[in-house]
C-alpha positions as CSV (number, residue, x, y, z in Angstrom):
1,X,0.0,5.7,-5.9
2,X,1.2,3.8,-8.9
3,X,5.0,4.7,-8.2
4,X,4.7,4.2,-4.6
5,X,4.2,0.4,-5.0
6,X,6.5,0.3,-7.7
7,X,9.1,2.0,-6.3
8,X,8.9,0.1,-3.0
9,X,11.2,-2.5,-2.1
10,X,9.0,-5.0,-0.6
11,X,6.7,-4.8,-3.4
12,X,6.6,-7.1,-6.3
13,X,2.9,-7.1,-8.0
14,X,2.0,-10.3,-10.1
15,X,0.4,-8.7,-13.6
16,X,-2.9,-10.5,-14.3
17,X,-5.4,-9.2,-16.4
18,X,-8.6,-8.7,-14.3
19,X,-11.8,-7.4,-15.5
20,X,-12.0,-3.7,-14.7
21,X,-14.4,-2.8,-11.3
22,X,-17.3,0.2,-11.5
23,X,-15.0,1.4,-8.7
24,X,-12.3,0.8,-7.0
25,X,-11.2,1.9,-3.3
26,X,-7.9,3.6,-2.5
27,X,-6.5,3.6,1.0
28,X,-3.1,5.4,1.9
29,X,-1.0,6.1,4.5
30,X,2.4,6.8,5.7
31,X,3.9,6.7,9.5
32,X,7.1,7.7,10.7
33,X,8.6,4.8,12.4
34,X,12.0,4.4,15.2
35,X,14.4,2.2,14.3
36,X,17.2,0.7,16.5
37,X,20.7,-0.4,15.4
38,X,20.3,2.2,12.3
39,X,22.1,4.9,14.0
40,X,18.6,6.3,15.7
41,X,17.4,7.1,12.1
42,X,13.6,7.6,11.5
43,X,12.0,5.8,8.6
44,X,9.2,6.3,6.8
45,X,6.8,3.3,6.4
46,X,3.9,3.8,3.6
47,X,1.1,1.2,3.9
48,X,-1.6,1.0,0.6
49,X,-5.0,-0.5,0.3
50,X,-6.5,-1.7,-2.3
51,X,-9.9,-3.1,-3.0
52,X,-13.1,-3.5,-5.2
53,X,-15.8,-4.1,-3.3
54,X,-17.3,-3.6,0.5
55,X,-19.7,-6.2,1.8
56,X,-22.1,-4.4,5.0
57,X,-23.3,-6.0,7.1
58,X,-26.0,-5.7,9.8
């Protein structure tokens, strides 16, 4: 996971030191996606998320 969003263009994270969760959620994915004008080349989109905490609610 680590190299994905460090490898990934779009990402750039901002390094902050934040105090260290109990756990922390991981959420992954990747989807093949048609692209027009790029000589009808597939790309393949990956999409992480990342979080601390979940709030439920009734």
């Amino acid at each position: 996971m680590r190299n994905v969003v460090l490898e990934t263009k779009l990402s750039k994270p901002k390094l902050k030191p934040l105090p260290s969760p109990d756990k922390l959620y991981i959420m992954a994915d990747e989807k093949w996606i048609h692209t027009q004008g790029n000589n009808k080349k597939d790309i393949m989109m990956k999409s992480i998320v990342v979080f601390d905490g979940i709030n439920l609610s009734s």
